[in-house]
Backbone as ProteinMPNN parsed JSONL, in Angstrom:
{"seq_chain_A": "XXXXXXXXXXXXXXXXXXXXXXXXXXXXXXXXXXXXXXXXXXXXXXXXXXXXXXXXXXXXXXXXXXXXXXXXXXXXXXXXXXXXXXXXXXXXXXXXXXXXXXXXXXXXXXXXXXXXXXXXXXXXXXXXXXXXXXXXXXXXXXXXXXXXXXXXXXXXXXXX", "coords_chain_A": {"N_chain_A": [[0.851, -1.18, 0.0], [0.562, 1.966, -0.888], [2.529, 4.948, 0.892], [1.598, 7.413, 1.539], [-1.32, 7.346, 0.737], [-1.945, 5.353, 2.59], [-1.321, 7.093, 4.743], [-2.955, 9.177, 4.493], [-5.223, 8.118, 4.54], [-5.641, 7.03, 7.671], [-5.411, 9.712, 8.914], [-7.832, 11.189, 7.254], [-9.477, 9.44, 8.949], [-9.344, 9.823, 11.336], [-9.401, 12.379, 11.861], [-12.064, 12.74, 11.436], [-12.783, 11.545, 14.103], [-11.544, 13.43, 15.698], [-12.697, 15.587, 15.31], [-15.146, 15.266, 16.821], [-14.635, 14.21, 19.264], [-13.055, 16.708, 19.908], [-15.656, 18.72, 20.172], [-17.331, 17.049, 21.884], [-15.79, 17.663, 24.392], [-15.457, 20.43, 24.521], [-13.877, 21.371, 23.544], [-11.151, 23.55, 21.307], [-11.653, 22.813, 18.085], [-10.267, 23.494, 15.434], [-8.109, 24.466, 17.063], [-6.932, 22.224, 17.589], [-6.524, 20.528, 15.273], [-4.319, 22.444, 14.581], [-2.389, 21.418, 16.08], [-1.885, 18.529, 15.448], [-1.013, 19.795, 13.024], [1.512, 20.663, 13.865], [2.84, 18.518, 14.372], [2.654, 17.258, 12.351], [4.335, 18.572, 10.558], [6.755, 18.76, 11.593], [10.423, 18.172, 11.464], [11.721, 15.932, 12.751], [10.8, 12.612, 13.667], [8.435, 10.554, 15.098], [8.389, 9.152, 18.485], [10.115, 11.314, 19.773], [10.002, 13.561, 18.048], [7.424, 14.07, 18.317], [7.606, 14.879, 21.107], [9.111, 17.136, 20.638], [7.586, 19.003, 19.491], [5.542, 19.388, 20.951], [6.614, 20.555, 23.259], [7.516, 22.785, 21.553], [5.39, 24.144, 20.968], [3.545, 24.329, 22.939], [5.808, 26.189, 24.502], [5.088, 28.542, 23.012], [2.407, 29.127, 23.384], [3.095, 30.287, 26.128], [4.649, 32.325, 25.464], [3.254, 33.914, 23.492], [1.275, 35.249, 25.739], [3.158, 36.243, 27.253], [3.666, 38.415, 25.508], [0.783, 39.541, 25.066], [0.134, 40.3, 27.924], [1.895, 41.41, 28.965], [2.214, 43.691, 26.93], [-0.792, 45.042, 27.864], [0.67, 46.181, 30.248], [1.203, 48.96, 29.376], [-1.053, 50.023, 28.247], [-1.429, 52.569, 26.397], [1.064, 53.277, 25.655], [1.876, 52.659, 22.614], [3.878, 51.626, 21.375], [5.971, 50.154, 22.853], [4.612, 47.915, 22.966], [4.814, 47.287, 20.076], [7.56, 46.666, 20.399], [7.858, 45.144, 22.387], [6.769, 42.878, 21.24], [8.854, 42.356, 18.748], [11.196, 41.779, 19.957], [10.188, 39.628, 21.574], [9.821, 38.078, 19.437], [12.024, 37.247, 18.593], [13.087, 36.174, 20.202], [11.694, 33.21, 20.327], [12.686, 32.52, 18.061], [15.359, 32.242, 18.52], [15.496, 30.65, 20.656], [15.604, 27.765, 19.712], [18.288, 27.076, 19.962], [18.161, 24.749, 21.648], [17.579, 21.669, 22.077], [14.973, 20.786, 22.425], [13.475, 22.819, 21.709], [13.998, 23.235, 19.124], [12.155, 23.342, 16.84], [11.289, 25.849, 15.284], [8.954, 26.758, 13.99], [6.868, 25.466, 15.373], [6.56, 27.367, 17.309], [5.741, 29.287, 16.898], [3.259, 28.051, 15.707], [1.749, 27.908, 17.974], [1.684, 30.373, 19.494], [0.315, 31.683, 17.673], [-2.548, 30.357, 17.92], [-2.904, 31.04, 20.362], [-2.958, 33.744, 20.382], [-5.451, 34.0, 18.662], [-7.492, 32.787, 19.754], [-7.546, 34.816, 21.715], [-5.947, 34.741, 23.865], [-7.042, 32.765, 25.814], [-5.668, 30.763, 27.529], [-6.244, 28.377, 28.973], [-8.348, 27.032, 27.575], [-6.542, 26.61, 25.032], [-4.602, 24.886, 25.619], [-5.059, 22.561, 26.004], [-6.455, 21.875, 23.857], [-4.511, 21.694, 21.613], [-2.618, 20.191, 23.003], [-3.907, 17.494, 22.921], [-4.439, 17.704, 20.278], [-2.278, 17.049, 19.104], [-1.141, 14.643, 19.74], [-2.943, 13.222, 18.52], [-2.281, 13.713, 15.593], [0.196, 12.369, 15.978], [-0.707, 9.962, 16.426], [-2.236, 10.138, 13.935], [-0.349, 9.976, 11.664], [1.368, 7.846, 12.465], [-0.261, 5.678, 12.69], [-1.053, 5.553, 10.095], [1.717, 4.763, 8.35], [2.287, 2.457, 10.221], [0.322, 0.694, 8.893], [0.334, 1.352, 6.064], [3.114, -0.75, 6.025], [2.276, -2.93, 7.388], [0.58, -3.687, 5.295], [2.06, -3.898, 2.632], [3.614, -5.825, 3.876], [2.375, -8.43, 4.376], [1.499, -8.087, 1.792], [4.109, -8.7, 0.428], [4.384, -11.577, 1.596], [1.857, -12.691, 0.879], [2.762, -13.006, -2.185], [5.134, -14.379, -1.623], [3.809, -16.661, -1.196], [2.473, -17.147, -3.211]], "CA_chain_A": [[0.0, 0.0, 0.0], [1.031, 3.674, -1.058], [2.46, 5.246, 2.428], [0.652, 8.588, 1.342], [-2.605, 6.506, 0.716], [-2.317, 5.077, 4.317], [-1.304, 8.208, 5.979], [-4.485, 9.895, 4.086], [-6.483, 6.948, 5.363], [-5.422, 7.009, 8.83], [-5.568, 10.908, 8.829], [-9.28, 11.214, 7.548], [-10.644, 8.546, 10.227], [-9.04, 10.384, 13.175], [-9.599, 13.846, 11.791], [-13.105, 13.045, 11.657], [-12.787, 11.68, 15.352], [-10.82, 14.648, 16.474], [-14.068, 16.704, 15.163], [-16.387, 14.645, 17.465], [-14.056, 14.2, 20.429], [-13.256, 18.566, 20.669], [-17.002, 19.262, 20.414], [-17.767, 16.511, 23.045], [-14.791, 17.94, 25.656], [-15.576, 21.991, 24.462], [-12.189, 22.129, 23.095], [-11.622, 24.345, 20.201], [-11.642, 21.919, 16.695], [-9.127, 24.619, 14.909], [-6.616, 24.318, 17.524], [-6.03, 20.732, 17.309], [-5.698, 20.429, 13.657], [-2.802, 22.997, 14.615], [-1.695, 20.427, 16.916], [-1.629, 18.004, 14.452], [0.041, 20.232, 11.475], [2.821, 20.971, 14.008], [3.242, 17.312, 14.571], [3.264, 17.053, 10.663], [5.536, 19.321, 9.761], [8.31, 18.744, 12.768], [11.112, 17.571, 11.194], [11.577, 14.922, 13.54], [9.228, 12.026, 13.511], [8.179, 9.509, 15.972], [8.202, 10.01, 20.095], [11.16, 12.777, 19.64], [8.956, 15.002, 16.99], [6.161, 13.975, 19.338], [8.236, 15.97, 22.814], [9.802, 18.45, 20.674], [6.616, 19.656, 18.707], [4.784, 19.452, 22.221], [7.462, 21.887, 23.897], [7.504, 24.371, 20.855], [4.153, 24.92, 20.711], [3.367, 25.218, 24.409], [6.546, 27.552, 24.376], [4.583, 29.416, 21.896], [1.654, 29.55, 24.193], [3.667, 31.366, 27.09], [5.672, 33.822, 24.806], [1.784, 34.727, 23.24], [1.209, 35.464, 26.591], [4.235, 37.349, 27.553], [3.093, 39.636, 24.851], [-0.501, 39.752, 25.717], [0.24, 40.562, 29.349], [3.394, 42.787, 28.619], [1.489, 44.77, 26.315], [-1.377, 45.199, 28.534], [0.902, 47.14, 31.042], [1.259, 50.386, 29.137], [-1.861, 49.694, 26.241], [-1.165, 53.517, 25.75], [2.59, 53.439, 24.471], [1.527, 51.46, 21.58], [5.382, 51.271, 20.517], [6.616, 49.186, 23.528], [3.954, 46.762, 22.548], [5.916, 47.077, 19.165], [9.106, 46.456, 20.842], [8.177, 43.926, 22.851], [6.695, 41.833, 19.979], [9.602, 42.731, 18.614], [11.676, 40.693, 21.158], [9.706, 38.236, 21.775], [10.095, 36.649, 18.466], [13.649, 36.723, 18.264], [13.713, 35.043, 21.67], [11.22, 32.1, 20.225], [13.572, 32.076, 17.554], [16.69, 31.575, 19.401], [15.695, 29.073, 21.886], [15.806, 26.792, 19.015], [19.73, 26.174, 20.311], [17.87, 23.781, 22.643], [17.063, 20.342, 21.141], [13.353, 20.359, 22.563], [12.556, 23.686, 21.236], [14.295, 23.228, 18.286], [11.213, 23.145, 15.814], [10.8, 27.82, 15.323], [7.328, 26.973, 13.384], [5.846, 25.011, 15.898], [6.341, 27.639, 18.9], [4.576, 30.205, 16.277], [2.411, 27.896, 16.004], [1.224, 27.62, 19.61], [1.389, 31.526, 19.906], [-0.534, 32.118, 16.941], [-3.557, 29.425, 18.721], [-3.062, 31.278, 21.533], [-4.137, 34.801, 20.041], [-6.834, 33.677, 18.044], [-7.952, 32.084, 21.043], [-7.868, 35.66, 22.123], [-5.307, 34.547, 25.203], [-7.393, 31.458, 26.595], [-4.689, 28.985, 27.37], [-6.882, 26.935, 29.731], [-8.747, 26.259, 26.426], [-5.87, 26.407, 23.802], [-3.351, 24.074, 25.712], [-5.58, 20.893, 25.794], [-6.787, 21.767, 22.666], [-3.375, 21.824, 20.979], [-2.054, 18.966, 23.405], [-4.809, 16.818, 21.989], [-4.431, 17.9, 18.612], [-0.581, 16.705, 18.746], [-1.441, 13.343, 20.263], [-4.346, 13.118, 17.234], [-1.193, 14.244, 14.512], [1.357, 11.528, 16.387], [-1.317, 8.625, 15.748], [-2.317, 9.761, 12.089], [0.952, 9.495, 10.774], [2.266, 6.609, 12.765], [-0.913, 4.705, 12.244], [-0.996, 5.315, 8.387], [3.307, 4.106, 8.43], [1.834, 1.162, 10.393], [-1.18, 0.341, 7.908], [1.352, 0.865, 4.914], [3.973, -1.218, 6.335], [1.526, -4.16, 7.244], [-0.12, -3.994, 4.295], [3.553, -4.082, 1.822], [4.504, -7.327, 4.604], [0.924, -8.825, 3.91], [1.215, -8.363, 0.016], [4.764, -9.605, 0.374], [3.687, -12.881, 2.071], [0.934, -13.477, -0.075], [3.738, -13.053, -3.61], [6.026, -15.367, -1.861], [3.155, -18.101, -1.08], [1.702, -18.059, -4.652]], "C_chain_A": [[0.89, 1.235, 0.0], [1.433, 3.806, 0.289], [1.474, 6.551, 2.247], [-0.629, 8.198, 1.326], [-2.612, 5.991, 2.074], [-2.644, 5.704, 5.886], [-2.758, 9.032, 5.594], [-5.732, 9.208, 4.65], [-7.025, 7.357, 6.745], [-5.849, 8.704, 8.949], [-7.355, 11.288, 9.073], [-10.27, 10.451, 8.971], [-10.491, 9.115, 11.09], [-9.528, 11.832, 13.024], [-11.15, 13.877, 12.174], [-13.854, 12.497, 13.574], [-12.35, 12.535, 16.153], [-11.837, 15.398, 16.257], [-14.768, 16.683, 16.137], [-16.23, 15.488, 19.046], [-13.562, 15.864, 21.173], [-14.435, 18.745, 20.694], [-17.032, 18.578, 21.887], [-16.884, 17.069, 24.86], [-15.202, 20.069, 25.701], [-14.221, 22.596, 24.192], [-12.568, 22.589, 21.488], [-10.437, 23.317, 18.784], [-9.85, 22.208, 16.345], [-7.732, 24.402, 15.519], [-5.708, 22.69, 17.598], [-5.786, 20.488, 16.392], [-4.417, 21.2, 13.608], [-2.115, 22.092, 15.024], [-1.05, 19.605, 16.269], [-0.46, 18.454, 13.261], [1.505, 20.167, 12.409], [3.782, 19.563, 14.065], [3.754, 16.804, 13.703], [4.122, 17.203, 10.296], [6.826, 19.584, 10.399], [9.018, 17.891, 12.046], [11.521, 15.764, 11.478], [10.398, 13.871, 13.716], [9.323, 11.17, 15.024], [7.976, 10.129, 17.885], [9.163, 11.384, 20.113], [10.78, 13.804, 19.162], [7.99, 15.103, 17.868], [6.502, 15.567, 20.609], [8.93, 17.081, 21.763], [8.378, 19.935, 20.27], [6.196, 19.997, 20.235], [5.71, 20.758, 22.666], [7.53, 23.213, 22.79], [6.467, 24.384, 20.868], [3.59, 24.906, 22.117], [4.224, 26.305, 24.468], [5.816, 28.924, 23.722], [3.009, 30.146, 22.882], [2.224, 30.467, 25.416], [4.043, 32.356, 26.405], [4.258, 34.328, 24.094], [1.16, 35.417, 24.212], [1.729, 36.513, 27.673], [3.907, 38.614, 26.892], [1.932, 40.061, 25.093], [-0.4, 40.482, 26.853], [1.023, 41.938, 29.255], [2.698, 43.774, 27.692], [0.476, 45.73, 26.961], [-1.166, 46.271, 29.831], [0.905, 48.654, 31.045], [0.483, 50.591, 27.755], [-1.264, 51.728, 26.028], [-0.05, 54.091, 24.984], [2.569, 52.406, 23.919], [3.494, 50.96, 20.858], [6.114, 50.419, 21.148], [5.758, 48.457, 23.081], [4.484, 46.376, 21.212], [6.869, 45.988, 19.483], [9.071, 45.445, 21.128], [7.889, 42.781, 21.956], [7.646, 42.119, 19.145], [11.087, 41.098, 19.022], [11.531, 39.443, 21.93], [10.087, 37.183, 20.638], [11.379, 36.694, 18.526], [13.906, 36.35, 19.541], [12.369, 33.69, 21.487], [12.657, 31.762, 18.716], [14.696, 31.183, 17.758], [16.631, 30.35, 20.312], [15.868, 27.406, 20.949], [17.508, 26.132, 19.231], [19.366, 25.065, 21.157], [17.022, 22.95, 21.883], [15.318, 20.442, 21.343], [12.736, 21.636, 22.478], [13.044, 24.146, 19.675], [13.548, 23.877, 16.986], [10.251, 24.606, 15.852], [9.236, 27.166, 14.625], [6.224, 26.232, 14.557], [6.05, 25.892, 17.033], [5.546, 29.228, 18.169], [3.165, 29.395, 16.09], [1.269, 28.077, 17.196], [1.181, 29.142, 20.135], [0.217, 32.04, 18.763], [-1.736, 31.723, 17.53], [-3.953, 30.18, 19.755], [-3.898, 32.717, 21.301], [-4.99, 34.918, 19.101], [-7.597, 33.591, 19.014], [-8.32, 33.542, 22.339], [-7.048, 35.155, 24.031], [-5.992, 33.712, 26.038], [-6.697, 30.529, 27.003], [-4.926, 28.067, 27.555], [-7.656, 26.127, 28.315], [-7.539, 25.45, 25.314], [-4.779, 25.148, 24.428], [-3.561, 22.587, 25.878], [-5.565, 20.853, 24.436], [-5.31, 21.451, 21.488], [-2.461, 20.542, 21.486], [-2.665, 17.449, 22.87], [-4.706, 16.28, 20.671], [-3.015, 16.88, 18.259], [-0.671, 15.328, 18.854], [-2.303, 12.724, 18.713], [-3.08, 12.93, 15.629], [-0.286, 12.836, 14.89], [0.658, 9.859, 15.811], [-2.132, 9.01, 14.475], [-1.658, 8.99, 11.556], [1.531, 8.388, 10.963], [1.051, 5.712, 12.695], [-0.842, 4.185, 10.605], [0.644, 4.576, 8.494], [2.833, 2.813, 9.094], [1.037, 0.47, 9.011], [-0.001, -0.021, 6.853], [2.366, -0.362, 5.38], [3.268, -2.829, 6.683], [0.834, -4.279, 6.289], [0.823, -4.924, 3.235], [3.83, -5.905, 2.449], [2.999, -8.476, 4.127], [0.872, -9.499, 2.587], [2.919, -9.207, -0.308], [4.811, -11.351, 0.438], [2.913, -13.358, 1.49], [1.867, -13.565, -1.749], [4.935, -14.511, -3.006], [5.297, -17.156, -1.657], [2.248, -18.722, -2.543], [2.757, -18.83, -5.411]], "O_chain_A": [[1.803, 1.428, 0.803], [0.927, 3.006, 1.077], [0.491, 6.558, 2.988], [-1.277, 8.885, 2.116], [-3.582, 6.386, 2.722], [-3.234, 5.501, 6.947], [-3.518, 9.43, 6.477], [-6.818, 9.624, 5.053], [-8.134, 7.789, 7.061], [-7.065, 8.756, 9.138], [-8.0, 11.524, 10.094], [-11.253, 10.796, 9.627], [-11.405, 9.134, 11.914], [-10.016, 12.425, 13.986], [-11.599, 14.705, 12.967], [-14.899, 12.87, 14.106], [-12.694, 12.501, 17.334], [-12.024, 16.126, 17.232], [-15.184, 17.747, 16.595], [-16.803, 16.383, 19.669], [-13.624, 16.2, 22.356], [-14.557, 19.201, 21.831], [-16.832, 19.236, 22.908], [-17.28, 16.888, 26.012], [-15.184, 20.776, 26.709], [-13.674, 23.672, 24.433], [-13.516, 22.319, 20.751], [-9.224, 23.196, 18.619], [-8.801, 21.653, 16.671], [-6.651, 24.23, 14.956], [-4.548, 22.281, 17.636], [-4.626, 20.091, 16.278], [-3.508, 20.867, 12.848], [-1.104, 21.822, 14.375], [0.18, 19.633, 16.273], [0.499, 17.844, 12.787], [2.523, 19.719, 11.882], [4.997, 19.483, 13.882], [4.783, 16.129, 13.704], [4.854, 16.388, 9.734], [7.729, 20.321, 10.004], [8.495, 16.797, 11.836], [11.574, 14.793, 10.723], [9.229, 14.22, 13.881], [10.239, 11.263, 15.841], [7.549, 11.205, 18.305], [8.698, 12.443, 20.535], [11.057, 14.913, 19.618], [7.651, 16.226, 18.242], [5.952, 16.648, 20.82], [9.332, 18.065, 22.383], [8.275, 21.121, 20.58], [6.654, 21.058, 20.658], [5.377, 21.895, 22.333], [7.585, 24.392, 23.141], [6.453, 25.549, 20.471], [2.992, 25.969, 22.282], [3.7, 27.419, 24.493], [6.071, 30.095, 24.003], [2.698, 31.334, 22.976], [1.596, 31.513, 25.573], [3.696, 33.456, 26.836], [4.219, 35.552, 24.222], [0.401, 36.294, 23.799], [1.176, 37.236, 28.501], [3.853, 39.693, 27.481], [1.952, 41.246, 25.426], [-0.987, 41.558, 26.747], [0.723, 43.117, 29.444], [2.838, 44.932, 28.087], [0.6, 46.946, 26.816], [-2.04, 46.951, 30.369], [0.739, 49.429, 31.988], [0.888, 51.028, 26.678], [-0.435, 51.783, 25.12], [-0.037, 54.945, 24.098], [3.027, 51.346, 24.344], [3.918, 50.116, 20.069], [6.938, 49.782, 20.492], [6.442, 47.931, 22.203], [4.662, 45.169, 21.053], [6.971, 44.845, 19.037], [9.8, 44.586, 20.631], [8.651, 41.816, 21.894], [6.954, 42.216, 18.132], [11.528, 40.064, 18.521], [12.24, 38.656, 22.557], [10.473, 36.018, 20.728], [11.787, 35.534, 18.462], [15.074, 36.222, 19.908], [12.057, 33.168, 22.557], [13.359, 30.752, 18.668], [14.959, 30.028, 17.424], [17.418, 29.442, 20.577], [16.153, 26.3, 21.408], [17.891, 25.043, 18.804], [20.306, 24.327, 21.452], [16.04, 23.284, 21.219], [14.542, 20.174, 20.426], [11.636, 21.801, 23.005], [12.612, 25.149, 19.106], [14.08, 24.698, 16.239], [9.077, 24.698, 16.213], [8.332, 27.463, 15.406], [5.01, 26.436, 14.571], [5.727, 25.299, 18.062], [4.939, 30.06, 18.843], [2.089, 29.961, 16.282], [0.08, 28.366, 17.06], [0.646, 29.27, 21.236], [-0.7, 32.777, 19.127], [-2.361, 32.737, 17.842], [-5.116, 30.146, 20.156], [-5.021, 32.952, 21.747], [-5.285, 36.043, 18.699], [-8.485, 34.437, 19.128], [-8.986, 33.469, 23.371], [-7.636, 35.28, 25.105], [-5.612, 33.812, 27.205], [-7.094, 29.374, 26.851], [-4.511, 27.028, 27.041], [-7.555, 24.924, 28.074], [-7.537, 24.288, 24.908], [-4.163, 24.5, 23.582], [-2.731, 21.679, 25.902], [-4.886, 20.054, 23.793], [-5.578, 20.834, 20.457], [-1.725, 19.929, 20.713], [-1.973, 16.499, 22.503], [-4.796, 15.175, 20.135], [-2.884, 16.144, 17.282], [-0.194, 14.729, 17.89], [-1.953, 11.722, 18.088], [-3.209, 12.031, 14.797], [-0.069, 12.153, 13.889], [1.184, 8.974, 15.136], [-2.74, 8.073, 13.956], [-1.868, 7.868, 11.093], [2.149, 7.804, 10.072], [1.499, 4.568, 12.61], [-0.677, 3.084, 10.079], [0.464, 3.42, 8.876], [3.035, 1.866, 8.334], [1.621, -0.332, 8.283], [0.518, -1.126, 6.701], [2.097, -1.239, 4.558], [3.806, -3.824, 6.197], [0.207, -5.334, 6.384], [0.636, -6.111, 2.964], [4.121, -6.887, 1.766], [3.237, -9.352, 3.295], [0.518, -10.62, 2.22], [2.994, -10.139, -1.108], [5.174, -12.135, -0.439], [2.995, -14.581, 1.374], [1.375, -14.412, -2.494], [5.413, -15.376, -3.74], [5.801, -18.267, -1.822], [1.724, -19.784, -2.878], [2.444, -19.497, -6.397]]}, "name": "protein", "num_of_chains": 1, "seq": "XXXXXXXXXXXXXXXXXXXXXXXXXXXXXXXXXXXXXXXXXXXXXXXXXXXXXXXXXXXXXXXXXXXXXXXXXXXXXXXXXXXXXXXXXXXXXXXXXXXXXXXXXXXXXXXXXXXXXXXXXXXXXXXXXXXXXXXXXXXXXXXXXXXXXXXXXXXXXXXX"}
């Protein structure tokens, strides 16, 4: 079996359980499909992409936060709110010297979630922890599926 055809498989069935399962908890849909993409698109695959994605995009939730808050102190000098967004990203940037925050798109991710979310974290950090968990068994179910399928169709070519 295709691995793209397995991972598309696996993908759709859970996506449409990840639909169910945020309505039924009151988590927000949106942010777990982030969860997911960051899971996707982390370099790193398996439990390691799993903990690094997880730490950049919570990271991403505090430093959305930092700005939120930090802004909030002086809303009338709109230019430190500049500044500090400013500073903030080039300190999500940088922390990427550290293996488990390695992955800069997934700690934008997790700040972007966060101000959509309009600074909810209690919502956005299940929702996004969820989502990642949801992203970790797409992909590694579909790579299963393909991989027993290939051993399957092998086994049946060497018994005809």
């Amino acid at each position: 079996m295709n691995i793209l055809f397995a991972i598309a498989l696996t993908t759709g069935i859970l996506s449409g359980i990840w639909g169910w399962v945020a309505v039924a908890l009151g988590l927000l849909s949106w942010a777990g499909f982030l969860g997911c993409t960051a899971y996707f698109a982390c370099p790193q695959g398996g439990l390691k992409g799993l903990a690094i994605s997880a730490c950049t995009v919570m990271s991403g939730v505090v430093w959305a936060l930092v700005i939120i808050h930090g802004s909030a102190l002086a809303p009338q000098l709109q230019i430190l709110s500049y500044m500090m967004t400013g500073v903030v990203a080039f300190l999500m940037c940088i922390q990427a010297r550290q293996t488990l925050l390695s992955f800069v798109p997934g700690t934008f991710i997790g700040a972007c979630a966060t101000f959509a979310a309009d600074g909810d974290w209690r919502l956005v950090v299940p929702s996004l922890a969820l989502g990642l968990v949801f992203g970790y068994a797409m992909k590694n179910s579909g790579l299963w599926l393909a991989a027993r399928a290939d051993k399957h169709k092998s086994f049946a070519n060497d018994n005809a």
